[in-house]
N, C-alpha and C positions, 0 to 999 in steps of 0.2 A: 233901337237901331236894329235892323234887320239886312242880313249880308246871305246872298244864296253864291255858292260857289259848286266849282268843279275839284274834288281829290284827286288825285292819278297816282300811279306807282310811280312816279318820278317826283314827286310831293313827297310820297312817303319815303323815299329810301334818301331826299335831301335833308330831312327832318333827322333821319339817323346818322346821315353824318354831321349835320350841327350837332347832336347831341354828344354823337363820341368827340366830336372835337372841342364840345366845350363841359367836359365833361372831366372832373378832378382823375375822379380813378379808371376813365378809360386814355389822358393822358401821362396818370402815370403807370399804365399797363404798357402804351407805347414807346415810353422813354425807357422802363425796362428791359422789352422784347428788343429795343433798339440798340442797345447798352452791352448786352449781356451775351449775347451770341460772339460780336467782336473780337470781345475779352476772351471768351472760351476760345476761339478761330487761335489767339495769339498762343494762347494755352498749348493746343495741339500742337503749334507748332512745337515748341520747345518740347515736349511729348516724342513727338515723333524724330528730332535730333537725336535726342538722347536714347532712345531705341533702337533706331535706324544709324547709329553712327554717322551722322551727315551734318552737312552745314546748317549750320543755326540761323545762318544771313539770308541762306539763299531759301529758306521756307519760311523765314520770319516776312520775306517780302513778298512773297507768294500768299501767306494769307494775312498781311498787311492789306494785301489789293483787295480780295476775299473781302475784309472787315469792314475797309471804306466804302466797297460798292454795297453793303449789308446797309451801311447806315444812310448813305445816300435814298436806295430803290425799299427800302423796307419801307416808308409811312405809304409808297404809294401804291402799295402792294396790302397796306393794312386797309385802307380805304377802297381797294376793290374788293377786299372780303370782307367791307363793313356793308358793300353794294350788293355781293352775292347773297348775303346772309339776310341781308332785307327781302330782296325778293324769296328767298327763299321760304319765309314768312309768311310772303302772301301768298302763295302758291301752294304751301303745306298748311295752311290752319282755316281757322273759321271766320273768314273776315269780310262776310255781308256787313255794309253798313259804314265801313272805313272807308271804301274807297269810294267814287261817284256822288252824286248829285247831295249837298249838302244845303240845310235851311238854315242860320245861325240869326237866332234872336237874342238878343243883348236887351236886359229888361234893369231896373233899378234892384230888383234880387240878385242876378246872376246871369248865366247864361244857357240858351235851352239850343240843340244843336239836336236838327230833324234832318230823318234819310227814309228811306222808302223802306225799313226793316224797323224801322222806329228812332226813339228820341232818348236823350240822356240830359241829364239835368246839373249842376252845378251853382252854387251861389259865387258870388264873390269872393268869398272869406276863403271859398275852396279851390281857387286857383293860385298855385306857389308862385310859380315866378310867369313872369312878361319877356320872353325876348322876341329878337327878329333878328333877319340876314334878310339879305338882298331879294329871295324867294320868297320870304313868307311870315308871319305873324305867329308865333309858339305860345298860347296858355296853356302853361302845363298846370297839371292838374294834378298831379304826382312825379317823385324823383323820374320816373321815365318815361312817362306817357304825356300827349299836350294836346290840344285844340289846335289844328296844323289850319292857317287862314293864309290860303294861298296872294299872293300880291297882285298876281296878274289879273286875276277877276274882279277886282276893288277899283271905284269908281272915284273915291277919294281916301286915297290914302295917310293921309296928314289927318285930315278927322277920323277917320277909325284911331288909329294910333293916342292924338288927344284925348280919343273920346277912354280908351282902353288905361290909359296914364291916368285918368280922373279915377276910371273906375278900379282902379288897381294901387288906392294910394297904401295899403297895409303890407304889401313886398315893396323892394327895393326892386326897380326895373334894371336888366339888363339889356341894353340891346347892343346888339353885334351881329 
């Protein structure tokens, strides 16, 4: 099966945040950073009472607001710096070959994925997990790298996916 697509920076920076979101220890980095500031906010307050000689009520609800609006506006605040930090990425490093015109050959070995800087190879056995979201197809290929197979360029997408479920019976598929 042979799949030619287009990558774009908006492919990659969707792929990084499936990955921090479905990702054990980047949600529980966000449940901490989300968690833990709160707490400290309520801290200060009582900090600054008992320093300041003042009301305990009247700063405990002042950064009561503080905490809630923390816990509210923080994920979406974490997910624009999961968007800056990608681009940031391509912009700062060596990344011919990632993004634009993609050849993807799905062979009974594995998978051979060509670009106009050249090609990378992979068998079967060496791709960890299968998932998807509504954008795109993920073989990763390691805990944080994957074969990013965009949706929109795919001509049947039911058979790709069957075809990927066959060839990928040695993981347990995820898709989400």
């Amino acid at each position: 099966m042979e799949i030619r697509y287009r990558l774009t920076e908006e492919d990659y920076v969707q792929f990084n945040l499936f990955h921090i979101k479905h990702s054990k220890a980047a949600r529980r980095t966000l449940a901490i950073q989300r968690v833990i500031p709160p707490v400290l906010f309520l801290l200060v307050a009582w900090v600054f009472a008992e320093i300041g000689h003042t009301s305990f009520l009247g700063l405990l609800i002042t950064f009561s607001i503080v905490a809630v609006l923390w816990v509210i506006f923080y994920p979406s605040y974490f997910d624009r710096a999961i968007i800056r930090s990608a681009k940031r990425m391509m912009k700062d490093g060596n990344n011919e070959g990632l993004l634009g015109e993609h050849h993807l050959v799905m062979t009974e070995e594995g998978i051979v994925d060509s670009t106009s800087y050249g090609e990378t190879k992979v068998s079967w056995g060496g791709i960890k997990a299968f998932k998807e979201d509504r954008h795109s197809f993920y073989l990763y290929n390691s805990a944080v790298s994957a074969y990013i197979i965009p949706k929109r360029e795919l001509k049947n997408i039911e058979e790709i996916r069957s075809y990927l479920h066959t060839k990928l019976k040695h993981i347990e598929s995820e898709n989400k």
